[in-house]
N, C-alpha and C positions, 0 to 999 in steps of 0.2 A: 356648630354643636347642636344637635338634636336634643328638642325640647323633653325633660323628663319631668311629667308630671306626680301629683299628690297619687294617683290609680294608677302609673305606672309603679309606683313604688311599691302599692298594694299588691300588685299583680307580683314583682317580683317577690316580695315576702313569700308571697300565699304557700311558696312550696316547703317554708321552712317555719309555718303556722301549722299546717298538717296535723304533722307528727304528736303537737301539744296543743291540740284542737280542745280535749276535754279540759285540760286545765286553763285555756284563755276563755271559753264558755262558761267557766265558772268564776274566773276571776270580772266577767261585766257582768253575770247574773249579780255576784256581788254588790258592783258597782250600782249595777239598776235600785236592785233592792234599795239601797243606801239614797239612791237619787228619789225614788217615791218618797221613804219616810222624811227628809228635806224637806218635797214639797207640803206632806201632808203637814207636817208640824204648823207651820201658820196656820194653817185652818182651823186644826186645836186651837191654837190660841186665842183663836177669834169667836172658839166656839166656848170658852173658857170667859172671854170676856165680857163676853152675851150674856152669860147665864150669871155673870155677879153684877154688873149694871143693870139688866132687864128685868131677869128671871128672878136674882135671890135663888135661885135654887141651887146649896153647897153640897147636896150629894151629886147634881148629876157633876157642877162644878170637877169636885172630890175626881170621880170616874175617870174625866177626861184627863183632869190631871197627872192620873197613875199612868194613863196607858200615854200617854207625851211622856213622862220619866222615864217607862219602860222601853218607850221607841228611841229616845235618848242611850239609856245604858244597852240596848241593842247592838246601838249603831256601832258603838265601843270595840265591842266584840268582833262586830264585821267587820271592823278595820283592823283589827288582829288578824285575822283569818287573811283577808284584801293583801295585806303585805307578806301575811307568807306564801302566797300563791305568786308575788310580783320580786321577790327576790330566788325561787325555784327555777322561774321560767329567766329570769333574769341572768341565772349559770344556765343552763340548760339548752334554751334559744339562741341565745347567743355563742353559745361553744358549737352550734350545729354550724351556723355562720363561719365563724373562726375557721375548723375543720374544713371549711367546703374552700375558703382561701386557701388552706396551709396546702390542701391537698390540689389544688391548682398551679399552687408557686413550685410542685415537685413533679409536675406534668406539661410545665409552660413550655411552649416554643423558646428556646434558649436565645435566639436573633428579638425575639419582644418583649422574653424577661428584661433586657440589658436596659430596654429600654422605659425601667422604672428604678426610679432611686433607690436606694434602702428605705429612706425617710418615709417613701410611698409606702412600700408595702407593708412597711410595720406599722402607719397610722390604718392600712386597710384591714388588714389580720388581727391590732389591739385596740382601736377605737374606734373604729367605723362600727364594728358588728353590737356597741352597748347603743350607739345612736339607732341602729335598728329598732332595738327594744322599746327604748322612748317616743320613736316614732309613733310606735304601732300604738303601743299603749294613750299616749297623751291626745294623738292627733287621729286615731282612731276611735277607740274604745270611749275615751270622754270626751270626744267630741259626739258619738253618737248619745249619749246620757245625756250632754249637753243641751242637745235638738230634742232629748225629750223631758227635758226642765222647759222649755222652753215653749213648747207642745202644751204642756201641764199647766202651765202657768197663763198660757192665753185661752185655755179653755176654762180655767176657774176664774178668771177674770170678764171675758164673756158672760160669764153665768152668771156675776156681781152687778156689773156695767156694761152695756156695749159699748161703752163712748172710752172708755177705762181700757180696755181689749183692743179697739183699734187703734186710740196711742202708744200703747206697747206694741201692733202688729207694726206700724210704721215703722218705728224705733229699731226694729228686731231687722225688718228689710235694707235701714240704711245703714246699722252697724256691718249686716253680714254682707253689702257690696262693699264698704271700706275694707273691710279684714280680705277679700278675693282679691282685689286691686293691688294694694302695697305688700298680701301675701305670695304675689306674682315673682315683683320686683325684689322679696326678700330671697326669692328660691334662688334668681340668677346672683344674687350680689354671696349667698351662701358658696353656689360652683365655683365661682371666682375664686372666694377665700379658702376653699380645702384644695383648691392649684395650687395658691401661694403656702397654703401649710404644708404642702407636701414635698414641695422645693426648699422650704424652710427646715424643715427635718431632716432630708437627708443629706443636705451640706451640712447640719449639726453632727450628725451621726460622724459624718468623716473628719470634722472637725476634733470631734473627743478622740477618736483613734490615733490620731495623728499632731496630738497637743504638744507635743515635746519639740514635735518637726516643726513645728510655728512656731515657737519660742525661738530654737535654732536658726534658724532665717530671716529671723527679727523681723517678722511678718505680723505681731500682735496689732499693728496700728492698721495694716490690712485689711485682716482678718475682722476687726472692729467695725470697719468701714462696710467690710459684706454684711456683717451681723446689724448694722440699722439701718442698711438697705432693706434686706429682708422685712424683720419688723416693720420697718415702714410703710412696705408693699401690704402688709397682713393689716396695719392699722387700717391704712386706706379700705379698703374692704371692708374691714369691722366697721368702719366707721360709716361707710355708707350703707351698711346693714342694718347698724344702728338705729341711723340717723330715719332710715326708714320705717322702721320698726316705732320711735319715739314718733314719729309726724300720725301714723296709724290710731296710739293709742289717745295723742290729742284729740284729732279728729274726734273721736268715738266720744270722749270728755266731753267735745263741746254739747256732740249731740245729748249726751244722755245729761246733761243741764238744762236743755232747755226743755227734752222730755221729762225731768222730774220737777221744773218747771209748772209745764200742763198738767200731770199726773195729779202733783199736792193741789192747785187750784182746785182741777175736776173733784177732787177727793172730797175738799173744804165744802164745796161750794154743793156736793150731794148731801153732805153727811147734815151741813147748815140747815137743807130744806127737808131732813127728815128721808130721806130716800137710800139712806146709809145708814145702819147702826155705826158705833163705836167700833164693835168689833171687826164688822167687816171692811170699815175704814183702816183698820189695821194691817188686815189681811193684805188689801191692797195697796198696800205704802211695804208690806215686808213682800209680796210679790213681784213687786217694782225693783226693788233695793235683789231679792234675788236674780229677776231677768239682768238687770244692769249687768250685776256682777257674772251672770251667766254670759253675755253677749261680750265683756271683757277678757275673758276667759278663751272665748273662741276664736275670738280675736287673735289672744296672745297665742293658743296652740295653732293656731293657721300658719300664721308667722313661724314657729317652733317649728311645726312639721314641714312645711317650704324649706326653712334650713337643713333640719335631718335629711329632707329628701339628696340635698346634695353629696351628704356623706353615703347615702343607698347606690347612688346613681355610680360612684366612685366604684362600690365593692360591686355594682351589675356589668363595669365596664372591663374591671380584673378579671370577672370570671368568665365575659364572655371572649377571651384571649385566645389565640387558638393551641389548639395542647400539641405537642410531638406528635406527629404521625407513627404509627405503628399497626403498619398493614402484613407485615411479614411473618412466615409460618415455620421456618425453615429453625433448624436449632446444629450449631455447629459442635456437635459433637467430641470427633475426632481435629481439632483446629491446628492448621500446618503452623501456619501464620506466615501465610502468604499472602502480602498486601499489593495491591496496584490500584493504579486510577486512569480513568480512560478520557480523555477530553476534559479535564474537571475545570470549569470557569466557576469563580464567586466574587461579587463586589457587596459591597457596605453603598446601598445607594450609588452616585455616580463614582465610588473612589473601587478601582478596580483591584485586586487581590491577587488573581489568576485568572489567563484563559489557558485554554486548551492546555491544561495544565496534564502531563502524561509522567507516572512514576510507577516503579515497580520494584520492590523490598523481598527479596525469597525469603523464603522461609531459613528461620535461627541466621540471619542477614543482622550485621550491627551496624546501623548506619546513622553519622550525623549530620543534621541541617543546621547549616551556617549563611550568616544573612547579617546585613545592616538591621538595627531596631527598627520596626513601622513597617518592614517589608511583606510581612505575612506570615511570620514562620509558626508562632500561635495559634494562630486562623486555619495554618493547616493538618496542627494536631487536632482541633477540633474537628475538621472535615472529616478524617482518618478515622475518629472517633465517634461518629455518626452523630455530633451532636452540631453541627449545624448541614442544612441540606443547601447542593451546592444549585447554584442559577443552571448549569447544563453541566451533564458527563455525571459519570457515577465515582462510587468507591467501590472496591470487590474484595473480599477476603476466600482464599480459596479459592476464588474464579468463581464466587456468586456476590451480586452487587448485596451491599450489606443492607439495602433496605428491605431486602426479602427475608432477613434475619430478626428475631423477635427481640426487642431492647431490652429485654432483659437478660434474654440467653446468649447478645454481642457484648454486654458490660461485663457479663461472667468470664468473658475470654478474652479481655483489652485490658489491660489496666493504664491508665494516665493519672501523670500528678503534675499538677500545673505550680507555677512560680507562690502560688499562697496555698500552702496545703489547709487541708482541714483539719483543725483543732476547736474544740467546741469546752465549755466553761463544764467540764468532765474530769472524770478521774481519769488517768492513765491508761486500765483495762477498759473503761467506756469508750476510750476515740478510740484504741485496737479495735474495739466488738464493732463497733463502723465498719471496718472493713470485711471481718468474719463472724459473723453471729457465731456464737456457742464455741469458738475457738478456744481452745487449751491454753494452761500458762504455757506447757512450753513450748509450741506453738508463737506465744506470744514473745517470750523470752529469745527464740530463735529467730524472727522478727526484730525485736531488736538489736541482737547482737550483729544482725546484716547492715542495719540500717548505721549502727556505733551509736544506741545509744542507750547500750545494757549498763555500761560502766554509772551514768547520769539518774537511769531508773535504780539500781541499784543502792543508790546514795541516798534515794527517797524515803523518807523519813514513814511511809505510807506504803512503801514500794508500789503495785500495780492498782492500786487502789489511794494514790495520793492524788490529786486534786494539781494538775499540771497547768492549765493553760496561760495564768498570770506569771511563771515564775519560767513560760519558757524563750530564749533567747532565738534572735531568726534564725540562726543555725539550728537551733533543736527541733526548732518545729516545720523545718525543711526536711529533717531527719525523722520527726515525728509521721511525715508525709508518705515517706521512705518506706517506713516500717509497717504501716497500710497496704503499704505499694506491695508488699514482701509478703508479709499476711493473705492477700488475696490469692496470689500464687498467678497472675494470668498469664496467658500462650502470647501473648503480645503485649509491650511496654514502651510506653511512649512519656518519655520525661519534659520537660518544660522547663530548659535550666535548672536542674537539678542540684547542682550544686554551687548555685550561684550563692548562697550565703556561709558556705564552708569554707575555712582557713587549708591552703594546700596541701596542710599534714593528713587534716581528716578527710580532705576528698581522693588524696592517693589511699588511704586506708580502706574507704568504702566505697571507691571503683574494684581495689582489686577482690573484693569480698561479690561485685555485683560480676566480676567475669567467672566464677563458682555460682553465686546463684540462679543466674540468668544464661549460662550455658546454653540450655536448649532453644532459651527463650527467641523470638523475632523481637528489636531493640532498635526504634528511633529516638536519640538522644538530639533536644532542640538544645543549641548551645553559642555562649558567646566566648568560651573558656575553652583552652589548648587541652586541660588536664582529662576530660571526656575522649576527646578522640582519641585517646592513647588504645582503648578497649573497643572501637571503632575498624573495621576495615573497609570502610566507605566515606569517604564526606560529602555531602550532596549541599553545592551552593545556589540557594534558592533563588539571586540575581542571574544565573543563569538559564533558571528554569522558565521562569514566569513571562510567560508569552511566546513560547517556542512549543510546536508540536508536537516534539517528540523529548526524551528525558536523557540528557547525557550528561551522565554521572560524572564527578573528578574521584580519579581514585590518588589520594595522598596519602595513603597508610602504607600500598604497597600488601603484598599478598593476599591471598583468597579469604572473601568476606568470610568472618568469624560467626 
């Protein structure tokens, strides 16, 4: 694992600082401002308490005092202002983040999507992008005000004492090698902990999905057993984060004891011999008491921002994914839907798939692929469907390989519905307009009546506009899948057990509805069910294909492909 540092993370922000450059420039102008009058206030004070011990004199007294009240109810103000500049940028910055994942995760290599959880990508997409913010803000922006409290404060101290200034320079040196040291070890023990949160989440995710399935199975005491594993694995992590984190801020304790230590003696011991007024004995016991707390400060966001970086390092490693290729010019027009494959080999790592896999589907061809589960038969509706690319040999539609064809203008003319269709926490016309923007009801309604499930919408208390996803059964929302499928209208259909969760009245009802609607169509139906191949004048068994060079079909339907 390659080292990410506190400037790497800076550097990856910087392109998503840009845009809202004026508003973070004003949010530490802010900041600054607010960080001067801090320092300046003890100096009033000290100049406030000179002039009534020393001087007696209660007008200049009076003066200094208004303009400390006034720097006071100032600062009030600034930090009205400080916070609405820090909750703008806080939507704002952060949704550029967000956007730039959501719009990766619909661009990814589909072979390197699979291989992030849910868990992952929703803690990268929903909380990784506010640790951004915090980063920048906390372990930027006041970390640089920080260094110049600190700046300020050894220079007015200086100016009082040398002796006063070199023990706060010392102090200042050995806090901020402590905070680099254990801010190292906090960054690695942070990577650690957002691996184990991200494996944690998305066995959570499928866990809630799937809770009824684990009751059923009498898996609770199982399932319990994973769930404080996990936690356990995240505590360890926390805990040696923690535990680092807690030994840092000791440290720093000890030291800034035995410097406030020397500070009060030096103080006593000037102020005794007349070489200090009162007041500026003050000054320098509240410049103290500020560095301290300043150098604890930096401490803790050091620490802080080492963490954050882990959650940056997460959302730099998402984005730097490789996206789908899409080099191709070609736009299929007129689409026969003629499909073949020429030598197509693909494996999953060492588990092979296919070689020299050769098939050829003519055009308005109905054919289906039957296979043992695990054998590929998914894997090669996805090839078919350009959405994964194969180790050697092409795919061709037409008689031009499809990678010459533009992914947007091959999805227009393929439609696939895989064994979990899409249904989204939508109204009924919502997950239709998925498939056709601006489509018509009755469009939509014709749609359903192909898919059988005008009778179910119908009863909807909402009709096309009711609120379906909770209330619908696997069969409906395999049917829901259907009517996407039907809605789009494409020149090629490639089902994915289709009607694996339909009762056999309603799959003879909406095969015979799919041999009218898909007539023209070209039609590979993947299937483990007799009731498919009845609309079928092919069945292509994929144990016979897979690893043979050339493609000999079984014809069990008997007559010329449909």
């Amino acid at each position: 694992m390659d080292k990410f540092t506190i400037r790497d993370s800076i550097r990856f922000l910087g392109k998503y600082i840009r845009p809202y450059g004026k508003h973070f420039a004003a949010f530490y102008g802010g900041w600054l401002f607010e960080t001067i009058l801090s320092v300046l206030l003890p100096k009033l004070l000290g100049v406030m308490l000179d002039q009534i011990v020393y001087g007696g004199d209660l007008k200049e007294f009076m003066l200094v005092s208004g303009a400390a009240a006034i720097f006071s109810m100032y600062s009030c103000v600034l930090y009205y202002w400080l916070y609405a500049q820090h909750h703008y940028l806080m939507i704002m910055f952060t949704f550029q983040i967000k956007l730039a994942v959501f719009e990766k995760l619909m661009t990814m290599q589909p072979v390197k999507l699979k291989t992030f959880t849910t868990g992952e990508i929703t803690a990268v997409i929903q909380d990784y992008p506010a640790e951004c913010m915090h980063f920048f803000i906390r372990g930027v922006i006041h970390q640089i005000n920080n260094f110049v409290i600190i700046a300020a404060v050894l220079l007015f101290t200086f100016r009082i004492s040398p002796a006063a200034g070199v023990t706060m320079a010392v102090l200042s040196a050995l806090c901020g090698g402590t905070a680099v040291f254990f801010g190292n070890q906090t960054g690695r023990a942070s990577v650690r902990l957002r691996e184990e949160y991200g494996k944690y989440i998305g066995w959570l995710c499928e866990i809630l999905e799937n809770s009824t399935a684990v009751r059923l199975l009498n898996a609770a005491q199982k399932t319990e057993e994973k769930f404080r594993a996990y936690s356990k694995n995240m505590f360890r992590e926390k805990n040696r984060m923690e535990h680092t984190k807690v030994l840092s801020e000791q440290l720093n304790n000890a030291v800034f004891l035995l410097s406030r230590l020397c500070i009060f003696g030096l103080a006593v011991y000037l102020t005794g011999t007349g070489m200090l007024t009162i007041g500026t004995f003050t000054v320098i016991i509240a410049y103290f008491g500020r560095l301290t707390d300043t150098l604890a400060d930096i401490n803790a966001k050091w620490n802080d921002a080492q963490t954050r970086a882990g959650s940056i390092r997460k959302i730099r490693d998402f984005l730097d994914c490789p996206d789908e290729e899409d080099q191709g010019k070609a736009v299929p027009e007129n689409c026969r839907g003629d499909i073949c494959t020429e030598n197509l080999s693909f494996s999953y790592g060492e588990h092979v798939i296919c070689r020299q896999f050769n098939l050829h589907i003519r055009p308005g061809e109905k054919a289906a692929v039957v296979g043992p589960s695990g054998i590929g038969k998914s894997t090669l509706a996805e090839l078919l469907a350009g959405l994964l690319p194969p180790d050697q040999g092409c795919v061709k539609l037409d008689g031009i390989p499809i990678t010459e064809y533009t992914k947007k203008s091959l999805r227009r003319k393929l439609g696939i519905l895989f064994q979990e269709p899409l249904a989204v926490e939508e109204s009924l016309r919502g997950n239709l307009l998925l498939a056709k923007r601006g489509a018509s009801e009755e469009e939509m309604w014709k749609a359903l009546r192909d898919a059988g499930l005008q009778e179910f919408a119908s009863a909807l208390a909402g009709g096309l506009d009711a609120r379906i996803r909770d209330t619908l059964s696997g069969g409906q929302r395999q049917r829901l899948g259907i009517a996407q499928l039907c809605l789009r209208d494409p020149d090629i259909v490639i089902l994915d057990e289709p009607t694996s969760a339909l009762d056999e009245e309603t799959e003879q009802e909406i095969l015979a509805r799919w041999e009218e609607t898909f007539r023209e169509k070209t039609m590979v139906i993947i299937t483990h069910r007799k009731g498919p191949l009845a609309i079928c004048g092919r069945v292509i068994r994929m144990e016979e294909l897979i690893g043979k060079p050339m493609e000999k079909p079984i014809e069990e339907q008997g007559g010329s492909p449909r």
